[in-house]
DRENKE-261831 format. One record per residue (C-alpha): residue number from 1; residue in one letter; x, y, z. Coordinates in Angstrom, 1 decimal, always signed. Each point is the difference from the previous one (the first is absolute). Last residue first. Layout:
% DRENKE-261831
<NUM, 'A', <X, Y, Z>>;
...
% end
This chain:
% DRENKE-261831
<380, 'X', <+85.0, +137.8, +108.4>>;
<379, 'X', <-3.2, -1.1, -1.3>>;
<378, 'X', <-1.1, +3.5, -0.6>>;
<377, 'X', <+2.6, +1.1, -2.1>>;
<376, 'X', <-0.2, -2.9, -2.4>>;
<375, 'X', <-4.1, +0.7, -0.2>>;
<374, 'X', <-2.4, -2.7, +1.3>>;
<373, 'X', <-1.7, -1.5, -2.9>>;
<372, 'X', <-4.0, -1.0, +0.4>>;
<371, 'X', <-0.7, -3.1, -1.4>>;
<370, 'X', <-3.1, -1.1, -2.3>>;
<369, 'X', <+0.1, -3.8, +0.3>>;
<368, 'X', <-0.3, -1.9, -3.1>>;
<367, 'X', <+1.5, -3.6, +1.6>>;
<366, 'X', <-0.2, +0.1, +3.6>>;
<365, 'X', <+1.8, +1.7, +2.6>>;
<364, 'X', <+0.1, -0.5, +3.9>>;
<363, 'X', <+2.7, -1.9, -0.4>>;
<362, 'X', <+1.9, +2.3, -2.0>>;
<361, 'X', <+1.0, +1.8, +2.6>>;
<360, 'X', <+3.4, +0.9, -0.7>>;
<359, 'X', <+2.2, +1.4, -2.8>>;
<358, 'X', <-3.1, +0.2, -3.2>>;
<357, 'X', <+2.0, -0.4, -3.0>>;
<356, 'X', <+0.8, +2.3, -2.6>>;
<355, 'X', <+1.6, -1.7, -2.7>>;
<354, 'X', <+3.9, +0.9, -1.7>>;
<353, 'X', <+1.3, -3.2, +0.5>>;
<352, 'X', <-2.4, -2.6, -1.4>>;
<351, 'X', <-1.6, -2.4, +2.1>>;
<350, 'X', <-1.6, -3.4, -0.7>>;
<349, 'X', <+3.8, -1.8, -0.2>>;
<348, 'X', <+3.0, -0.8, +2.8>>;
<347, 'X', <-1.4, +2.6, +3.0>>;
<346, 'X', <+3.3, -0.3, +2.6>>;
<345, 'X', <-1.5, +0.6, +3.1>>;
<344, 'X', <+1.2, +3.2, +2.8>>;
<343, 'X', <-0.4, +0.4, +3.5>>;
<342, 'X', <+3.2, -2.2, +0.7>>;
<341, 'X', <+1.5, -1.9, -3.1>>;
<340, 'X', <-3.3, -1.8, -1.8>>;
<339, 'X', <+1.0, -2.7, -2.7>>;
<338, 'X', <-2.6, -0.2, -2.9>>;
<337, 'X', <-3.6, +0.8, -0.4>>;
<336, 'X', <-1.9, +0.0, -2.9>>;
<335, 'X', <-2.9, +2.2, +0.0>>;
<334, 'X', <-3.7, -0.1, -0.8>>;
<333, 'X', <-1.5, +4.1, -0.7>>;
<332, 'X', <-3.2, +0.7, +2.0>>;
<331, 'X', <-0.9, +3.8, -1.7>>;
<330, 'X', <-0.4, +3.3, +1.6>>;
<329, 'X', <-1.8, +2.9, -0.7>>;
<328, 'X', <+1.2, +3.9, -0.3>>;
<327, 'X', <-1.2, -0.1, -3.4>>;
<326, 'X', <+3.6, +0.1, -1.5>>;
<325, 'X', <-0.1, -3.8, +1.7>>;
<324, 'X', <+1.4, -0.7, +3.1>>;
<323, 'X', <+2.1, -3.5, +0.4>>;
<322, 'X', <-1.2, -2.6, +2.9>>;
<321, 'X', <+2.6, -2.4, +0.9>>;
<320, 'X', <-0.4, -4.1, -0.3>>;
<319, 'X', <+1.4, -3.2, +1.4>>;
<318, 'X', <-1.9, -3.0, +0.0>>;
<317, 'X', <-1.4, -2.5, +2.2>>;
<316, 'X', <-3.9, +1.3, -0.9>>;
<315, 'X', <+0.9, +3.6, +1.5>>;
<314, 'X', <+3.9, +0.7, +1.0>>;
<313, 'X', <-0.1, +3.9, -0.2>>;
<312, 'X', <+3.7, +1.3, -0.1>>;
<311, 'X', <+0.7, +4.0, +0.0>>;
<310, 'X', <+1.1, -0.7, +3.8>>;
<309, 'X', <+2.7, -1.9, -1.4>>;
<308, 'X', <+2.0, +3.3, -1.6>>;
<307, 'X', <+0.3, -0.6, -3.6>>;
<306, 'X', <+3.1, -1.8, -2.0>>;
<305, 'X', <+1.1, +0.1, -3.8>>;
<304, 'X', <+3.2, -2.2, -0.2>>;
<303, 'X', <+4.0, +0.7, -0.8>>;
<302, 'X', <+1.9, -2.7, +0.6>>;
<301, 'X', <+2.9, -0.9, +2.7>>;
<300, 'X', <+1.9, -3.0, +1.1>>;
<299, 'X', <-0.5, -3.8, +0.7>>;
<298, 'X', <-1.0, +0.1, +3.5>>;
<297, 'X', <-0.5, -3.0, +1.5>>;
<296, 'X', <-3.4, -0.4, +2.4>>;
<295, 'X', <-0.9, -1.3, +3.1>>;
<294, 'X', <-2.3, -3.2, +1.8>>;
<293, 'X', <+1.3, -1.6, +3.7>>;
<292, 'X', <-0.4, -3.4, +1.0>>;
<291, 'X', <+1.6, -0.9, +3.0>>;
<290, 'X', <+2.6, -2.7, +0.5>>;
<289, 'X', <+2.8, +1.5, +1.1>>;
<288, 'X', <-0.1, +3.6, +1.6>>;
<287, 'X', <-0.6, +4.1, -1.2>>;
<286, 'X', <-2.0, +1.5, +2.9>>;
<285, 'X', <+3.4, +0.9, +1.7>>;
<284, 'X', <+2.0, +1.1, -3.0>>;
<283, 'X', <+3.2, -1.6, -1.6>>;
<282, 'X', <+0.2, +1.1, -3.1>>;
<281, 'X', <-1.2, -2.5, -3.2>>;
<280, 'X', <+1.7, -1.3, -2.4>>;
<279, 'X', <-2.6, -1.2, -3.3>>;
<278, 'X', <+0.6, -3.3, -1.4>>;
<277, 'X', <-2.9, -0.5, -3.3>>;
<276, 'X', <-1.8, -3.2, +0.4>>;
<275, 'X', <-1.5, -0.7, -3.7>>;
<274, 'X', <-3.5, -1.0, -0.7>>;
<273, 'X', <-1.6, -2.1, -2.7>>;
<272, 'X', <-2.5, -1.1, +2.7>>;
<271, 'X', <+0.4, -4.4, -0.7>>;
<270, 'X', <+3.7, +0.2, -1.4>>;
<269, 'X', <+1.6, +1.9, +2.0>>;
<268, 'X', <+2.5, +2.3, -1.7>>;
<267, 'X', <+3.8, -0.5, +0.3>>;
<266, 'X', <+2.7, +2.2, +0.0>>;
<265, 'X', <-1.3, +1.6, +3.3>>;
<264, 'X', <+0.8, +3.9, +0.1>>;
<263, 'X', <+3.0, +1.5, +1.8>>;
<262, 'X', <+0.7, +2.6, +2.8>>;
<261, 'X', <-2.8, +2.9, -0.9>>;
<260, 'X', <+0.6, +2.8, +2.4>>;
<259, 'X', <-2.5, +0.7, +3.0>>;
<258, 'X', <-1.7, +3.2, +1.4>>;
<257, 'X', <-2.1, -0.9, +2.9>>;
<256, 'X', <-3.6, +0.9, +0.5>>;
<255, 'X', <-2.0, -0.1, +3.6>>;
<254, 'X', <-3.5, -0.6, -0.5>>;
<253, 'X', <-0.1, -2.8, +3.0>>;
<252, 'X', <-0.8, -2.7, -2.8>>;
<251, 'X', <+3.5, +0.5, -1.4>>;
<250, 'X', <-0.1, +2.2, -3.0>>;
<249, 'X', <+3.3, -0.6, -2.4>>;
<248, 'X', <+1.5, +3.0, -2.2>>;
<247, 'X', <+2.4, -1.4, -3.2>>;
<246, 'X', <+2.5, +1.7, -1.3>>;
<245, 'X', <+2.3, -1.3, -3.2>>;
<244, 'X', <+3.6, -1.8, +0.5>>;
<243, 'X', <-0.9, -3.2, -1.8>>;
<242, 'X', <-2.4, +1.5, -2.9>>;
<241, 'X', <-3.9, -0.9, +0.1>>;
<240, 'X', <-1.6, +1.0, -3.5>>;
<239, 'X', <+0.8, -3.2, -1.6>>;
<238, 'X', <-1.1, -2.2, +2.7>>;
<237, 'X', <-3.9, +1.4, -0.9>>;
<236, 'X', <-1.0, -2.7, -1.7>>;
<235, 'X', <+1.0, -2.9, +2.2>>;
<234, 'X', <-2.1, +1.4, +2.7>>;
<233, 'X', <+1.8, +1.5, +2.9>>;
<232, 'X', <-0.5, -1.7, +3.2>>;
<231, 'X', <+2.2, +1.7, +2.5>>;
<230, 'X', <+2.4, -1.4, +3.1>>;
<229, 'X', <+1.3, +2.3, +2.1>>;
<228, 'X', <+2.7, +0.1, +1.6>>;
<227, 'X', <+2.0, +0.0, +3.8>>;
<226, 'X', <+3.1, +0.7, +1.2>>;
<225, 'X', <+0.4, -0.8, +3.6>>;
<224, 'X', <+3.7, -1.1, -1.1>>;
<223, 'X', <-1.3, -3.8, +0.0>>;
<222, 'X', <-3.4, -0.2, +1.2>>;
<221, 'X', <+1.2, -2.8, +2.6>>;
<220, 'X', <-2.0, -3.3, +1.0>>;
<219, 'X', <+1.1, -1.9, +3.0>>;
<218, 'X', <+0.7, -3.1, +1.6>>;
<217, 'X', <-0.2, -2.3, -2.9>>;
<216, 'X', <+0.8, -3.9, +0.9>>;
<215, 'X', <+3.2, -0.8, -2.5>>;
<214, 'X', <+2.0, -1.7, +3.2>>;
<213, 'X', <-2.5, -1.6, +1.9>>;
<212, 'X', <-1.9, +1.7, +3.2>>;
<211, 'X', <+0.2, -0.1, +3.8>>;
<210, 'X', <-2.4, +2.2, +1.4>>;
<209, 'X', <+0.9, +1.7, +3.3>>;
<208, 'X', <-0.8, +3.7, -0.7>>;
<207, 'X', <-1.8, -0.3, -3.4>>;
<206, 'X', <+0.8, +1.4, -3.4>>;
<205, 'X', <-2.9, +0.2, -2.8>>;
<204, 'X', <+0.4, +3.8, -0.8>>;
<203, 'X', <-1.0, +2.1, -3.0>>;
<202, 'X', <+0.5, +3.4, -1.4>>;
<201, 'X', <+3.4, +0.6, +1.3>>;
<200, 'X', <+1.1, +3.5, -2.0>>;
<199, 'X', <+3.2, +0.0, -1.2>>;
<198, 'X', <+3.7, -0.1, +0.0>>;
<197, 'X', <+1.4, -3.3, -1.4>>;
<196, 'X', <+1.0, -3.1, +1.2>>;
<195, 'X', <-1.3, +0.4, +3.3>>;
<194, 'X', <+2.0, -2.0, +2.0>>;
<193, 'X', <-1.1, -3.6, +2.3>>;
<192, 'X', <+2.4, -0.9, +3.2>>;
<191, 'X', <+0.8, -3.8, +0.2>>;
<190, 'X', <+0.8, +0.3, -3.8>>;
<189, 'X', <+3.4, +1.5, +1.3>>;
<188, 'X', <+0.9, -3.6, +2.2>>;
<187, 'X', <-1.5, -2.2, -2.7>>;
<186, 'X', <+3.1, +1.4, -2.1>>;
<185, 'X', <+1.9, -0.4, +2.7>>;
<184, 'X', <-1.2, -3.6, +0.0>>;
<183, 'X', <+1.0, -0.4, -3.8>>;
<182, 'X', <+3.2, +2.0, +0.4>>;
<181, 'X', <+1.1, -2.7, +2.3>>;
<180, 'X', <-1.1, -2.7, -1.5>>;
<179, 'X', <+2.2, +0.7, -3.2>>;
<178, 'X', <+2.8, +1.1, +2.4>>;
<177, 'X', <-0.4, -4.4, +0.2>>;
<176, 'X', <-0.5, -0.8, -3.1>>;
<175, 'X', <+3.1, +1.7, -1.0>>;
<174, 'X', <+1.9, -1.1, +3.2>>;
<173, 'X', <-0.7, -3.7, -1.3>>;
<172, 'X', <+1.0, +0.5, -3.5>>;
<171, 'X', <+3.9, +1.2, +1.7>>;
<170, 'X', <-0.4, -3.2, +1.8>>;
<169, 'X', <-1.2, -2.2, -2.6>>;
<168, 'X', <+2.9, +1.5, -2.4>>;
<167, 'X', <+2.9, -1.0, +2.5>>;
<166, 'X', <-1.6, -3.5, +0.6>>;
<165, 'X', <+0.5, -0.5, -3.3>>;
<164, 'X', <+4.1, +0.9, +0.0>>;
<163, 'X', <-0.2, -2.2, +3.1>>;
<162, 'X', <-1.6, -2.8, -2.0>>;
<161, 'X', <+2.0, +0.7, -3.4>>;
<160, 'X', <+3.3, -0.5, +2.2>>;
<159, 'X', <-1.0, -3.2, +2.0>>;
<158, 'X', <-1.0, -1.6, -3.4>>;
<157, 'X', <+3.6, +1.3, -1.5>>;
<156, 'X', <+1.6, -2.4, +2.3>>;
<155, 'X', <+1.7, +2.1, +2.9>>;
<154, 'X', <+3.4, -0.3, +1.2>>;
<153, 'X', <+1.4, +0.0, -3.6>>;
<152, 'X', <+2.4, +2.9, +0.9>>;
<151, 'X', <-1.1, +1.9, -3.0>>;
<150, 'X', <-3.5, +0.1, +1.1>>;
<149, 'X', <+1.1, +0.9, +3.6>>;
<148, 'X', <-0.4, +3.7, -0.7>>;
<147, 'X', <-3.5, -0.5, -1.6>>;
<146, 'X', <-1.6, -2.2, +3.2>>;
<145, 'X', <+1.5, +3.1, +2.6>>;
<144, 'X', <-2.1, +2.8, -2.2>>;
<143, 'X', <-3.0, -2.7, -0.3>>;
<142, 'X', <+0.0, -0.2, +4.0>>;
<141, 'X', <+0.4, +3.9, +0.2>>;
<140, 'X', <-2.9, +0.5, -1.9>>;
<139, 'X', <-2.4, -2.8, +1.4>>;
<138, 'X', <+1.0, +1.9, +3.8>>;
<137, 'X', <-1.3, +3.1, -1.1>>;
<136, 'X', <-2.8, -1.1, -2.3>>;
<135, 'X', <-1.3, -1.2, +3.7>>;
<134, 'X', <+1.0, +2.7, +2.1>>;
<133, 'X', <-2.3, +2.4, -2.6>>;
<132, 'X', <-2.7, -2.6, -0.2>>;
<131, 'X', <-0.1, +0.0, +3.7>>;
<130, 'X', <-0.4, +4.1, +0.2>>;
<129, 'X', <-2.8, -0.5, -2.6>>;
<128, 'X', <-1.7, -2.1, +2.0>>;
<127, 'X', <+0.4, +2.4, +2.7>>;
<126, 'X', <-1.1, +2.6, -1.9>>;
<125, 'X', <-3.0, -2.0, -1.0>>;
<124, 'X', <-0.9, -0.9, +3.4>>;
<123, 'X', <-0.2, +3.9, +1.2>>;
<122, 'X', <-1.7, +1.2, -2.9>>;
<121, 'X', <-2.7, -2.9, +0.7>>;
<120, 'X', <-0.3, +1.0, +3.3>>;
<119, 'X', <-0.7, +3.4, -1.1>>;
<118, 'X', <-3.0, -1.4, -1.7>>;
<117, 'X', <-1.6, -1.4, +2.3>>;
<116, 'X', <+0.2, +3.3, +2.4>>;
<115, 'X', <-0.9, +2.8, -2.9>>;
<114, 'X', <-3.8, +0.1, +0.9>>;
<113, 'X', <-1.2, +2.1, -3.1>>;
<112, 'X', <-0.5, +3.5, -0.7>>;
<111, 'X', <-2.1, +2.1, -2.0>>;
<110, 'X', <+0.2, +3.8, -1.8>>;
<109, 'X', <+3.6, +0.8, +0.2>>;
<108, 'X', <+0.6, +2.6, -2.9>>;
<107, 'X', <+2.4, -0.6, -2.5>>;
<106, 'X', <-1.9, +1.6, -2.9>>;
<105, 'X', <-2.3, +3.0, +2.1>>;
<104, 'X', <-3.1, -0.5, +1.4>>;
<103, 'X', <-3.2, +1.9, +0.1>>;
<102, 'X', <-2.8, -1.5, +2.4>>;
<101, 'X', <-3.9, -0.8, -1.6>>;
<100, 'X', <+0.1, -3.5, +0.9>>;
<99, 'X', <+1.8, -0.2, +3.1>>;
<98, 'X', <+3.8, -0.4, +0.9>>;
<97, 'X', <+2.5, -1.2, +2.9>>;
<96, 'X', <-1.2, -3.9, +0.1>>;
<95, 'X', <+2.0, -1.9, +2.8>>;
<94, 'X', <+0.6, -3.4, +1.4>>;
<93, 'X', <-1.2, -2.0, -3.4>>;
<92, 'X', <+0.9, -3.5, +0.7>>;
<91, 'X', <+2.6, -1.8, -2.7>>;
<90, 'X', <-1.3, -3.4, -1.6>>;
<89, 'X', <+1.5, +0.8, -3.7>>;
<88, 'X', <+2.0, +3.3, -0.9>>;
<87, 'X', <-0.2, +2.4, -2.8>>;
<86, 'X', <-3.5, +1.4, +1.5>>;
<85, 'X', <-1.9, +2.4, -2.3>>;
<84, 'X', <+0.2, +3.4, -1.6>>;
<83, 'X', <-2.3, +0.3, -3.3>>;
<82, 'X', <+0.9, +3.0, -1.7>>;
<81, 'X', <-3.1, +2.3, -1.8>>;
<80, 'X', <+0.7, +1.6, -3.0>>;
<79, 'X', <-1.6, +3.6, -1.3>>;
<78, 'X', <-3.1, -1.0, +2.8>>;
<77, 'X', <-3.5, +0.2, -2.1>>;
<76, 'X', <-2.3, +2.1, -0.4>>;
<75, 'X', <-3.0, -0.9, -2.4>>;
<74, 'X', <-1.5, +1.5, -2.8>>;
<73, 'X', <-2.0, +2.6, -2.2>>;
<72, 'X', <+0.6, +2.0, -3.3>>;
<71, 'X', <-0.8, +3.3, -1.3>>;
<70, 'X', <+1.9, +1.0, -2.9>>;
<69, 'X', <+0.4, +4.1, +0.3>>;
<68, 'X', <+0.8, +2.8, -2.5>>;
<67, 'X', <+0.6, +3.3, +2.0>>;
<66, 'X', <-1.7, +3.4, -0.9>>;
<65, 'X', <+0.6, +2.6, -1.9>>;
<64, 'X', <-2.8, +2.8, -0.4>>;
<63, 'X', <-3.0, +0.7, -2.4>>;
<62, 'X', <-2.5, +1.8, +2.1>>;
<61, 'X', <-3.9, -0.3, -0.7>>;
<60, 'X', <-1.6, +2.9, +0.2>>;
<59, 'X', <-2.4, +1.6, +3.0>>;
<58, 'X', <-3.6, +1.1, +0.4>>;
<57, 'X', <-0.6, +0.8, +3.9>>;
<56, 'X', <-4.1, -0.8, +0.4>>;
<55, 'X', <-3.2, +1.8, +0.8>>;
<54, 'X', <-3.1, -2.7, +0.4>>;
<53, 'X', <-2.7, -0.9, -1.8>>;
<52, 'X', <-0.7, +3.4, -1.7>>;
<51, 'X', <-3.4, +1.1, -0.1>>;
<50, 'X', <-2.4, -0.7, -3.3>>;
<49, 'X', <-2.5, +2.9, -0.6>>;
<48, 'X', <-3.3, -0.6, +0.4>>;
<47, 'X', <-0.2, +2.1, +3.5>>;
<46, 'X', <+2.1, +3.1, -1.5>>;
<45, 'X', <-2.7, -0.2, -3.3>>;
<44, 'X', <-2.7, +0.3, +2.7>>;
<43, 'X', <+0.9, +2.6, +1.6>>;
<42, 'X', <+0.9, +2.0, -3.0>>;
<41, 'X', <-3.2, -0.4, -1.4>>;
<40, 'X', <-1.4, +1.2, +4.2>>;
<39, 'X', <+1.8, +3.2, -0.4>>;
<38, 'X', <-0.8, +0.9, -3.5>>;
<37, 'X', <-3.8, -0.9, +0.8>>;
<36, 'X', <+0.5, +2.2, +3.1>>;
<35, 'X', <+1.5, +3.1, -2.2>>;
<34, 'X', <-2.8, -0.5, -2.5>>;
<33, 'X', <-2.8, +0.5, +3.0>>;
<32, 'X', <+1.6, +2.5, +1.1>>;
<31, 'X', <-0.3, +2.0, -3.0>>;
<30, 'X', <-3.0, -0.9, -0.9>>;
<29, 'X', <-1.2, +1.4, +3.4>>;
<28, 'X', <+2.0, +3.2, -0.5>>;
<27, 'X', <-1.7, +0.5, -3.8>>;
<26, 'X', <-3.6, -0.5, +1.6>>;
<25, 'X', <+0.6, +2.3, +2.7>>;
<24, 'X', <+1.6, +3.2, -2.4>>;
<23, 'X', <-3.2, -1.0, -1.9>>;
<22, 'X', <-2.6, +0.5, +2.5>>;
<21, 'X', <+1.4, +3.1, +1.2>>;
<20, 'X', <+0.3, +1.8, -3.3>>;
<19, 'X', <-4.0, -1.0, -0.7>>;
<18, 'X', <-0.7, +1.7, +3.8>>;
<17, 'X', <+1.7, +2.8, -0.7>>;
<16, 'X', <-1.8, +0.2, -3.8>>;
<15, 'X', <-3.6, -0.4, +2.0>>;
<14, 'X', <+0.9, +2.8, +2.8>>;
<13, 'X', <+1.3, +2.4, -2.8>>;
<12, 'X', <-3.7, -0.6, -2.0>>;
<11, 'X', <-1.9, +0.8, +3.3>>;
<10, 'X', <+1.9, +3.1, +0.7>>;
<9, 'X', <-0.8, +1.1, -3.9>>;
<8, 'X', <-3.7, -0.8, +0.0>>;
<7, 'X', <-0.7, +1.7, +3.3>>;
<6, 'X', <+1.9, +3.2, -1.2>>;
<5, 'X', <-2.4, +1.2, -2.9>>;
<4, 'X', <-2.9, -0.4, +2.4>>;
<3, 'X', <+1.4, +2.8, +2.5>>;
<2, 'X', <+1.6, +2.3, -2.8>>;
<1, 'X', <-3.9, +0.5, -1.2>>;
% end
């Protein structure tokens, strides 16, 4: 009897086990199965999500003072130029002693001229002189001797007047004669041509051997070597130039000089309503006469919202920066620029002070971009 009674029972134990083992499966493999659809939900929401377009530097604009400026171009031109020539007619040129570029000083030979013909000339004028002298001599004493025999009734008073006259003419006659003289030792010192001025020769036309009229231009002098350039302002902005005020020039090299402001025109051409505003200029070694040159006069200080230049995007001919958004985005805001002083641009209107702007980069931006921002700390 305890033999069948314990058939049943092993039989039963076997079938719950088995029950209990079927479950425990079932609930791992729903398990797993909800972990991988967890997994491969948040898959897919990572892959639809949009990705930053590139991490940026977010920076403000700065308000700082900056100098007001009136640009302006021109020519340079010599402060005065002398024209030294020949002061005497049909001399030979025996000797030239400058060149164009040479720096004289006032006296300074710079040409000579065969002196033979002419101090022949000195030599016969003295002499002439020398007979006038014997001359108005003689006529002097005669009229002397002709007055003390008035009385005596000697002489008529015809014979009198003539010697008296003959007096004058000689004492005329010496005149005209140390009149000569001067003249030909006048000719004498032209023989050798002075600067009359110091200077800078910027031109020469004198020839060894040439014989040339008096008046015929030998050279061309930049008077002092001071030299100035010649702005055209328009009419309306005259006001703001003062005499005295700075002005920078560019020469085409690069190089800038500092100039002051000499004078301005007081007229104003008629056909480009433009004014010629005198600026002195240093002397400098790519500074010279005659080439054009561009610069700037600064009329004082303002105050003036600037941004670096590298936050610049220049897209359709305009100027814009991109500004980020509270959803980490940025938008294309159009800017007006304004003068630029080093790395930095005035920004005149589009901008307010206190926005967020993106500091380089931006041209690889477009309008709506999600940004990523790179922390203060880390970008230093």
């Amino acid at each position: 009897m305890q033999r069948s009674l314990s058939l049943p029972f092993s039989a039963t134990w076997l079938a719950i086990t088995a029950l209990c083992a079927m479950a425990v499966g079932g609930a791992l493999f729903l398990g797993a199965d909800s972990r991988a659809a967890d997994e491969s939900a948040k898959t897919a929401s990572s892959a639809t999500a949009p990705r930053p377009a590139l991490t940026v530097n977010v920076i403000q604009p700065t308000s700082a003072q900056i100098a007001a400026t009136l640009h302006a171009n021109g020519n340079v031109a010599a402060w005065q130029e002398a024209s030294i020539g020949a002061e005497s007619n049909g001399l030979r040129l025996t000797d030239v002693r400058v060149n164009v570029g040479d720096t004289v000083r006032a006296g300074q030979v710079l040409a000579t001229f065969a002196a033979d013909t002419v101090q022949a000339d000195v030599a016969q004028a003295r002499a002439n002189l020398a007979e006038a002298q014997a001359n108005a001599a003689e006529s002097r004493a005669n009229a002397e001797r002709a007055r003390l025999l008035s009385q005596s009734g000697a002489l008529s008073a015809q014979q009198i007047q003539q010697y008296a006259t003959a007096a004058q003419t000689g004492v005329a006659r010496v005149e005209a004669a140390k009149a000569m003289l001067n003249s030909q030792q006048l000719r004498m010192k032209h023989t050798q041509v002075l600067a009359p001025d110091s200077g800078v020769i910027s031109a020469r036309t004198a020839t060894v051997g040439a014989v040339v009229g008096a008046g015929t231009e030998l050279f061309r002098m930049v008077r002092k070597g001071r030299l100035e350039w010649r702005a055209e302002v328009a009419s309306s902005e005259l006001p703001r130039i003062k005499v005295g005020s700075s002005a920078r020039l560019t020469a085409a090299s690069g190089a800038q000089v500092e100039g002051k402001v000499r004078t301005i025109a007081p007229t104003v051409d008629a056909q480009t309503r433009n004014a010629l505003v005198y600026v002195d200029l240093p002397a400098h070694p790519d500074i010279r006469a005659g080439m054009f040159a561009r610069g700037e006069f600064v009329l004082g200080q303002r105050q003036a919202i600037t941004v670096p230049s590298t936050a610049l995007v220049v897209r359709d001919g305009f100027s814009n920066v991109f500004e980020l958004t509270p959803e980490k985005k940025v938008r294309m805001v159009r800017v007006q620029t304004g003068q630029r002083t080093g790395d930095s641009v005035e920004i005149i209107s589009g901008l307010s002070a206190g926005a967020s702007i993106v500091a380089r980069g931006g041209a690889f931006l477009n309008d709506g971009d999600l940004v990523r921002v790179q922390p203060a700390a880390a970008s230093q």
